[in-house]
N, C-alpha and C positions, 0 to 999 in steps of 0.2 A: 504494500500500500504506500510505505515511506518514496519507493522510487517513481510510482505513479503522480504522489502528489507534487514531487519535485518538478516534473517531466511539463507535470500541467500547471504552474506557474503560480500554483496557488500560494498568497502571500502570504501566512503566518499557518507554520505544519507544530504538531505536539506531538513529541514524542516519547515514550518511555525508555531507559534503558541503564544497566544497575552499572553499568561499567564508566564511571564518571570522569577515570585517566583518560581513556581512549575514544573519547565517542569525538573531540573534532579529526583524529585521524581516519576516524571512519567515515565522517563527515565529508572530508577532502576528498576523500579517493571514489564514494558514491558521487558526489555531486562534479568532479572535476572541475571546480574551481577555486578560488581563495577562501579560508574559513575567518571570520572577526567575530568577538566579540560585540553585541549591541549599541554602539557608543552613548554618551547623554545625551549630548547634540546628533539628533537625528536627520537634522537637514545637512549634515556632512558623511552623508551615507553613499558609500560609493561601488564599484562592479566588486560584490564579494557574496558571499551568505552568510547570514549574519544569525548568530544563536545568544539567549537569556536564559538563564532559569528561574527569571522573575516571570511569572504570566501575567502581572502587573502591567510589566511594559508595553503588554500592549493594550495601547487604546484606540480611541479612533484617529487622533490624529499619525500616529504612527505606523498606522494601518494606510489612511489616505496616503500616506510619503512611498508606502513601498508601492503600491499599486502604482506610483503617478511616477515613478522611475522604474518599475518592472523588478522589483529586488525582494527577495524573499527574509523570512526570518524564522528559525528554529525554536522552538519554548523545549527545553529541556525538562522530562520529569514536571508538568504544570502538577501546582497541587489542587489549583481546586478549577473550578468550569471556567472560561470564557469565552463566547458566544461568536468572537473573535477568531478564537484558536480551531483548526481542523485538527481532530484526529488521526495521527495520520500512524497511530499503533505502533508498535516497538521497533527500534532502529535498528535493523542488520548489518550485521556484521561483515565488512568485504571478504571476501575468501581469501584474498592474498594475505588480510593480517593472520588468519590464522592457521596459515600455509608457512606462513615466515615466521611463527614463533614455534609450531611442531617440530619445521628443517634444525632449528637451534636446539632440540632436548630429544630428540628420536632420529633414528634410521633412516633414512632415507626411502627405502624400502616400506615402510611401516606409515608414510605419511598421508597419503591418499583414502587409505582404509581407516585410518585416524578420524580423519578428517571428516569422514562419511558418521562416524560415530556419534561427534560432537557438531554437528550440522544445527545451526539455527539458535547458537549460544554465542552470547559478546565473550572477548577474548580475557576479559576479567575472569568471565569461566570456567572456560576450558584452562587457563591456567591452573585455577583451583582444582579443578577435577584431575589434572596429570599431576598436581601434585601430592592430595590428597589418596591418587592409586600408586605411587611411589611408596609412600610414608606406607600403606595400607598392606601394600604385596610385596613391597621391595623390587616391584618391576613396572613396568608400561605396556603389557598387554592388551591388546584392544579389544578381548573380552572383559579385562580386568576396568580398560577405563569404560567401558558399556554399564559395568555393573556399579560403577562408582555413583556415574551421572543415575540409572535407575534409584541406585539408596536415596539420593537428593532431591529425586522429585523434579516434576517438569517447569518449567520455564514460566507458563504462565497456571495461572489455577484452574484444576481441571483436564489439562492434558499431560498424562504420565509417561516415560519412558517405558518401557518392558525390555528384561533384556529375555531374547529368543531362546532361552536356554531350557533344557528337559532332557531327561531320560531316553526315552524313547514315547516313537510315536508310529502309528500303522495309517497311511489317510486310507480312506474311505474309496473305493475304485471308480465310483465317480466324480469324487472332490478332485482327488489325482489325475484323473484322465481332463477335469477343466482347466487346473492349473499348469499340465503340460500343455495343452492346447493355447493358451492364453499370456503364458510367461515370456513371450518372445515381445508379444504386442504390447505390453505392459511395461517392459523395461524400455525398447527405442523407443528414441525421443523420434523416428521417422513415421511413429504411428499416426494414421490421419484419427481425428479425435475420436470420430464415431466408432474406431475401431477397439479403441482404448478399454479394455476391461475394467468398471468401475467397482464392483462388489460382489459380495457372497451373503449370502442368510441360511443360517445353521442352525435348525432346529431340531431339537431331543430333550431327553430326560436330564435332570443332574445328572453328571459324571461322567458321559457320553466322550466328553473329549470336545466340546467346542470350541473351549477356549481355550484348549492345546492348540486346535487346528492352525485358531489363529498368531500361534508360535513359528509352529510348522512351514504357515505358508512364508510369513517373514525369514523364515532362516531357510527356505529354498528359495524366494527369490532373493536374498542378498541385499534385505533393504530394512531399514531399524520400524520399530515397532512401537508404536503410540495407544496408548486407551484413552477413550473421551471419557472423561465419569463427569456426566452432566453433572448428578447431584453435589459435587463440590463446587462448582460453578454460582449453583443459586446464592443470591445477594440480597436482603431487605430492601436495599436504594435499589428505587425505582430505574430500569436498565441497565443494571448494572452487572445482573445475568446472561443477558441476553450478549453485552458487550464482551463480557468472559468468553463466553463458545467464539464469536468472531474474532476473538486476537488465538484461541485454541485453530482456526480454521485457519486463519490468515498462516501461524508459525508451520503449519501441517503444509500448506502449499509451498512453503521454502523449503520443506524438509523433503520434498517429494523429490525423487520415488520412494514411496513409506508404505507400512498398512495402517488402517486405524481400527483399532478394536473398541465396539460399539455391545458389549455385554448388558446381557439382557435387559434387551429394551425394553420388554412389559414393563418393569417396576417403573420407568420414566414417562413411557409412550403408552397409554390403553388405546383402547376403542370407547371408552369413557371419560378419558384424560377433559377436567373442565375447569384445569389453574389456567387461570390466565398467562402467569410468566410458562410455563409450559406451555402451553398450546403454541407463543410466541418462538417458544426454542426453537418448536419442531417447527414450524412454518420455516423459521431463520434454516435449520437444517435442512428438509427437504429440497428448499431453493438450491442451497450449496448441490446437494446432492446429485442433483440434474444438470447443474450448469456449471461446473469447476473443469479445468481442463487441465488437471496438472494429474501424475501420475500415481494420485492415493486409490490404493485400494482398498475399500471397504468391508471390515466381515463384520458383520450383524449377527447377536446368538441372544436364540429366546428359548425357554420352557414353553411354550406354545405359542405358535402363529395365531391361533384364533385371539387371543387377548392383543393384540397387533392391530390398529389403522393400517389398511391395504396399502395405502398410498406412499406407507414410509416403505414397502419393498416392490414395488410397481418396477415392468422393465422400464431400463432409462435411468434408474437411481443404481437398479442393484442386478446383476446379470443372472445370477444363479441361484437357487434355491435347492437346499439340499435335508430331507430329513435323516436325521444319525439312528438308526435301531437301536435298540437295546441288544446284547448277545445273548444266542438262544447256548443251550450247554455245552454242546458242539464246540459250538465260534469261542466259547469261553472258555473252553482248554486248550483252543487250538491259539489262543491269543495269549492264555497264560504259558503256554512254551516259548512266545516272542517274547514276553516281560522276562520269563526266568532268563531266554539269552543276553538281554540285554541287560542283565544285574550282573550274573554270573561270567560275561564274558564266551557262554558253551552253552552247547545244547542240551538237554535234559537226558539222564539215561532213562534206559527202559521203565527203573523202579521209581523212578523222582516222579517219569510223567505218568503214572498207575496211582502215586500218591497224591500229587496235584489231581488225577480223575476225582479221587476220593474225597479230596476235600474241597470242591466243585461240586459232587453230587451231595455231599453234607450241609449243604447250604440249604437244601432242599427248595430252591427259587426255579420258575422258571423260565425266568430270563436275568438279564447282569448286565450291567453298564462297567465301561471300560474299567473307569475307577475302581468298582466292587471285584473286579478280577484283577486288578494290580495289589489290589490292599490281600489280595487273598495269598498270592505269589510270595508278598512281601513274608508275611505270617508264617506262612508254610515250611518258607526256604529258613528262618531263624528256630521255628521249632523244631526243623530236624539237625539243625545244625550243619546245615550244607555249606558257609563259608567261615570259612579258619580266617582268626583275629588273634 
């Protein structure tokens, strides 16, 4: 939004941003031209962009001076309204700063895939964060600083990091077969829009694996992973909600290509939803949803589609719809020998998977969600004591 409002000459932009060393060298190198300070004497205002972190300064006459010479002015951090100041949402970060401070403390090798980790943080940040996974690990792993920036929580309120990490996972043979079909078109940037794969809706039972899925699909395509959690969003002050999800949406289109995980809707979205700031969200979303052309892709995961407004998975917002079964007893052993591999490193012998039968038919269920067959695996594999500690 910040380079749009620039582009469009609009005279006094507000921005946010925690990084208060660096924000005119970011200034400089977005706006490519001279950065000053707002002088007192405003009629000796000359070819520069000019920045305050008084929202004070501006009034109307300072207003009419920059319009009547074509020159803009930056409000830094405003702290309170003015009717004056545009929005113009949190101030990004050039990629060359924080290209040129990774090359100074990492490999070279390692600064690209860095770089993608910490995408859409001022350099205040990502400082903190490499040094923070330093002190933490004693290294600079980029799963390590993944999981740093996760501990810390996201940028703005309401959109969280995820780092892609798990166990194991089995997709679904039609999840897999869209996301082969789709992951080509979703990474180039040569895709014509319409072609662009925007979402997925994943519904089942608890424990099913949905919002594994949506682990899953970020760690095969190769792209960090964000949750919307509306309800930390909501605000008392009047707007102040709705403006949360838009600087959530806005920092997600910098971050793109990303997924956003959107878990279970029901509890935010009904088909009786009659809050006002809600209702407002979902409109605000929906719109996003149809008309955003950057490369997010969306999974959606509910306990039931029918408690759902149609319109929030309509094609157009969301391409695919997928219900997850439950596993019948069969698929439940035959699932629990993929979990034992994946704990144990090795396939199960003859007598481990006769004993897993056994305590699969002891359940006496009949059916099991993915969860209830891993927590079974777990159980099983410690009371017989199958791994040496």
């Amino acid at each position: 939004m910040f380079e749009n409002a620039l582009s469009a000459k609009i005279p006094v932009l507000g921005v946010t941003t925690d990084d208060l060393m660096n924000f005119e060298v970011a200034l400089h190198l977005i706006a490519k031209m001279t950065i000053k300070e707002l002088p007192k004497n405003v009629k000796a205002l000359g070819a520069a962009l000019y920045w305050t972190m008084d929202v004070e300064d501006v009034t109307i006459d300072v207003y009419k001076m920059l319009v009547k010479h074509e020159h803009q002015l930056v409000v830094i951090n405003p702290t309170k309204k003015n009717p004056l100041v545009f929005d113009a949402g949190e101030l990004p970060t050039p990629k060359e700063m924080i290209l040129g401070y990774l090359e100074e403390v990492m490999e070279a090798d390692q600064v690209e895939q860095t770089y993608a980790a910490l995408k859409g943080l001022s350099l205040k940040a990502v400082s903190e964060i490499v040094m923070l996974t330093q002190a933490r690990t004693g290294s600079m792993s980029i799963k390590e600083i993944r999981r740093t920036r996760s501990m810390l929580g996201g940028t703005v309120q309401g959109l969280i990091p995820v780092e892609p990490d798990f166990d194991f996972y089995k997709f679904p043979v039609k999840l897999e077969d869209w996301l082969k079909m789709n992951r080509t078109y979703f990474l180039s940037e040569k895709t014509p829009p319409k072609l662009r794969p925007r979402g997925v809706m994943l519904e089942g039972s608890p424990g099913v694996g949905k919002s594994l899925a949506a682990k899953a699909i970020a760690r095969e395509l190769g792209v960090p992973l964000y949750r919307l959690d509306i309800a930390t969003t909501l605000n008392r002050y009047i707007g102040e909600s709705e403006a949360r999800v838009a600087r959530s949406l806005s920092l997600l289109e910098r971050e793109a290509p990303c997924v956003m995980l959107l878990d279970e809707v029901e509890k935010n979205f009904t088909d009786k939803e009659d809050s006002g700031v809600m209702t407002r969200i979902m409109s605000q979303l929906l719109w996003w949803l149809a008309d955003h052309q950057s490369s997010i892709l969306t999974v959606m995961t509910t306990n039931n589609l029918a408690h759902i407004p149609p319109e929030l998975y309509r094609t157009g917002r969301i391409d695919f719809h997928m219900k997850i079964p439950r596993l019948s007893s069969s698929e439940a052993l035959n699932f629990a020998q993929e979990v034992f591999l994946s704990v144990l490193g090795k396939k199960p012998s003859l007598k481990q998977v006769q004993i897993l039968s056994m305590a699969v038919k002891a359940t006496a269920l009949d059916d099991f969600s993915h969860a209830e067959v891993a927590e079974l695996v777990y159980s099983t594999v410690k009371a017989n004591a199958w791994v040496e500690l």
